[in-house]
LUMKERO-258358 format. One record per residue (C-alpha): residue number from 0; x, y, z. Coordinates in steps of 0.25 Angstrom, whole numbers, plus 2048, in hexadecimal, padded with zeros to 3 digits. Example, Ala and Ser with C-alpha at 12.3 -4.5 7.8 and 13.67 -1.06 7.14 Angstrom:
<atom 0, <831, 7EE, 81F>>
<atom 1, <837, 7FC, 81D>>
//
This chain:
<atom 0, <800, 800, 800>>
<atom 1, <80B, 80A, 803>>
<atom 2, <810, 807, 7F4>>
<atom 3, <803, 80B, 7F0>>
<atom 4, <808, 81A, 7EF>>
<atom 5, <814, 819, 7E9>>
<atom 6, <810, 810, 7DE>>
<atom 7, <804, 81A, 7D9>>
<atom 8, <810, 825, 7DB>>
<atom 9, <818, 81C, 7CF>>
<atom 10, <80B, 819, 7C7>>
<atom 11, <809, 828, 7C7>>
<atom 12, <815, 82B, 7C3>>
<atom 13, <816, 822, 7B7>>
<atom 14, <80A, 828, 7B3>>
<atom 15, <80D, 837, 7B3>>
<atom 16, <81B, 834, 7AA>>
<atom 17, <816, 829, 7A1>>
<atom 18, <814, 830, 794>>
<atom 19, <80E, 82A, 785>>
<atom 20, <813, 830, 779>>
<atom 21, <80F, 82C, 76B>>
<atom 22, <815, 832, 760>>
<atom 23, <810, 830, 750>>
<atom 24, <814, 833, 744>>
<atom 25, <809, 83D, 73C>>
<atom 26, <80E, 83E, 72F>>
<atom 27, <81B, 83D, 724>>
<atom 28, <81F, 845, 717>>
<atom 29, <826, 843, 70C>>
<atom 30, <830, 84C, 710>>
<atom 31, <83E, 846, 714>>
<atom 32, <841, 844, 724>>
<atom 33, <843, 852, 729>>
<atom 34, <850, 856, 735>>
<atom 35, <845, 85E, 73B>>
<atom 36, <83C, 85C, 745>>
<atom 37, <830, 864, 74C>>
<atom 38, <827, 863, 757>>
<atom 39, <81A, 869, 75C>>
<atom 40, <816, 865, 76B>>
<atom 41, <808, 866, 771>>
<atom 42, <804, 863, 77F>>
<atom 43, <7F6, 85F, 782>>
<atom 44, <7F0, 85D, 791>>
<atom 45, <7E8, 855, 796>>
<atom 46, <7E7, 84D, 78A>>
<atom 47, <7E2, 859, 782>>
<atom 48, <7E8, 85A, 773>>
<atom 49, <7EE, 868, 773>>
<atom 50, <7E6, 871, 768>>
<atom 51, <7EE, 871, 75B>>
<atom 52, <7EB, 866, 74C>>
<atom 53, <7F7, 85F, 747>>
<atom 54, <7FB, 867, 73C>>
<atom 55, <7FD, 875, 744>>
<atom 56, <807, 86B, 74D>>
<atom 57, <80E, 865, 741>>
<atom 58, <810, 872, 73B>>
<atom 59, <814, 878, 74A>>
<atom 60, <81F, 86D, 74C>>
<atom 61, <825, 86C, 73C>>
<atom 62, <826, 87D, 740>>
<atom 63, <82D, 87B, 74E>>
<atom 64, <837, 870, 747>>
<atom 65, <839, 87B, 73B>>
<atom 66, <836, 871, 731>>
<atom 67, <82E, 874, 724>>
<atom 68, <82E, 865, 71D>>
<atom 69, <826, 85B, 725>>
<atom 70, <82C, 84D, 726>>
<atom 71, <824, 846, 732>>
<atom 72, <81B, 84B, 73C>>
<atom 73, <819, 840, 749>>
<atom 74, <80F, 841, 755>>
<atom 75, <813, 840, 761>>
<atom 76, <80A, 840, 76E>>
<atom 77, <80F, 840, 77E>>
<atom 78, <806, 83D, 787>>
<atom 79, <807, 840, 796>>
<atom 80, <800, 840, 7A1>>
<atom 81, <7F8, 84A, 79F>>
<atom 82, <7FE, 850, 792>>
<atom 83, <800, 84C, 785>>
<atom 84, <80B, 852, 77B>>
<atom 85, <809, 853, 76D>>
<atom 86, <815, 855, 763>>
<atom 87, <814, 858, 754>>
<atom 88, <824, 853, 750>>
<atom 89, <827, 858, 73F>>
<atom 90, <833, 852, 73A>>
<atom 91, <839, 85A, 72B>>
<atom 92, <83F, 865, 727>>
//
């Protein structure tokens, strides 16, 4: 019984640092492999999607990364406890 304590301490513990991420590729030109690479980063609470479409995110991060030939853009997702992290990654030049 006196264990009792310190396992919910352990089991909450694992809960509030365990994290998900999946990450998926959205789409792939025909232009070649670019040495560039840009992100755009969105943080949504409470499992609330931050206010913003695809395409203004694609364009956001290919601007942050300076490119303006699109090779790849992937998808990736982070979810948190309470927070999920959405990042738009562009790959060209």
């Amino acid at each position: 019984m006196k264990q009792l304590p310190k396992l919910l301490a352990v089991v909450l513990l694992l809960v509030i640092i365990s994290s998900c991420t999946i990450n998926k590729p959205i789409c792939a030109t025909s232009n070649p492999l670019g040495e560039k690479q840009g992100v755009y980063t969105q943080i949504g609470i409470l499992f609330f999607q931050p206010v913003a479409n695809s395409d203004a995110a694609i364009a956001k991060a290919a601007e942050n990364g300076g490119i303006t030939n699109i090779s790849t853009v992937d998808y990736n997702t982070t979810w948190l406890l309470f927070l999920m992290k959405y990042q738009t990654i562009v790959t060209g030049n």
